[in-house]
N, C-alpha and C positions, 0 to 999 in steps of 0.2 A: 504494500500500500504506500504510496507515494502522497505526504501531509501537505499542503501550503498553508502559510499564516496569508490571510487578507489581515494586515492592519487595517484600520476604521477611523478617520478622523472628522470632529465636524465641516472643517474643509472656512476658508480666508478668504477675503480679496486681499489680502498682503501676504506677498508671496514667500515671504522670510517666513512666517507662521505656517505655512502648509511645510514648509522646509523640513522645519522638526520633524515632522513626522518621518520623510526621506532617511533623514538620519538614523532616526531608531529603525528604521527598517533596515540600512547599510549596518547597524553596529550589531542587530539581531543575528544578520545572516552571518557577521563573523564567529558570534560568541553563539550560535545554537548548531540544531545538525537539520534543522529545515535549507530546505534547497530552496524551495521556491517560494520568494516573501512578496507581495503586493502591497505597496502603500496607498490606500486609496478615501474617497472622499465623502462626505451623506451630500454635501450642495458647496460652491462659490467656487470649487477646484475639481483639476480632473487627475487623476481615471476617477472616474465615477464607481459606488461601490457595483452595479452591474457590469462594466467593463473591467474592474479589480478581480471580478468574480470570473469573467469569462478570460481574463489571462491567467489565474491561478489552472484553470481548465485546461485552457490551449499548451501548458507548460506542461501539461502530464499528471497533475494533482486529479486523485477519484476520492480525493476527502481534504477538507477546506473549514480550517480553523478561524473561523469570523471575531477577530482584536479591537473590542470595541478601545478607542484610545479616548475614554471620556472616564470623569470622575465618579460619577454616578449612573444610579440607573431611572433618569428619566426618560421624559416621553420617547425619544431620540431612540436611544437602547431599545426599552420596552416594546414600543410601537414600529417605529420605521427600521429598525434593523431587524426585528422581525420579519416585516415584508420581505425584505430583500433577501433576508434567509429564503422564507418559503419559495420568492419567485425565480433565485438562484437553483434552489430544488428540483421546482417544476421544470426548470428549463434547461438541467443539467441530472437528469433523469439517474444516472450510474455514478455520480458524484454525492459525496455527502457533504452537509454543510452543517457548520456547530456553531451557536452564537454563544462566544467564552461572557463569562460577567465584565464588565466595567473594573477601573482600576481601584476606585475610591478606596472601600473599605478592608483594604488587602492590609496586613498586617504590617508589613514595611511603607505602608504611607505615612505613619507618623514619623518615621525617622527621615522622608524627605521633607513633611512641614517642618521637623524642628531644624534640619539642615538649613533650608530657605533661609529659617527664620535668623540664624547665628549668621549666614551671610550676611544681610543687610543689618548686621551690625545687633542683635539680640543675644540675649546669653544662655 
């Protein structure tokens, strides 16, 4: 079985903010053993997450780990990355697709608030 990560981001008209996301997707694919990583977008940036979806495909992925890169699980998550699950699905019949949870309440996000926080000068 051949895995892809689709990362997930809300997607900018400033293109330095969609950047980020490129990034964790180039430092993922050093430090994991996924081959084939897609950075892609919900609106304002492309690949869009249905053409995210259909290059993880076109790459040889028949299972497609959906990276929401958001903090929580709002509407966003819950609702529209859902769609795109299922219509990824339907339209990629021999492919599986997983919507992983949001970052938020992972147990090392407090150690990047309190990181932030001592950067900009807090103790």
């Amino acid at each position: 079985m051949t895995t892809a990560v689709l990362l997930i981001a809300h997607g900018s008209r400033r293109a330095e903010a969609n950047h980020d996301l490129v990034i964790v997707a180039d430092r993922l694919r050093e430090q994991s053993d996924y081959s084939i990583i897609v950075a892609s977008y919900l609106e304002l940036a492309d690949p869009s997450i249905p053409d995210g979806a259909r290059q993880c495909v076109e790459a040889g992925a028949d299972h497609v780990l959906m990276m929401p890169y958001f903090l929580s699980a709002g509407s966003h998550v819950t609702r529209d990355l859902e769609r795109f699950r299922n219509e990824a699905a339907a339209k990629f019949e021999t492919v599986s697709f997983d919507l992983c949870p949001p970052l938020g309440l992972h147990p090392l996000m407090l150690e990047i608030v309190k990181d932030r926080l001592t950067e900009t000068g807090g103790s």
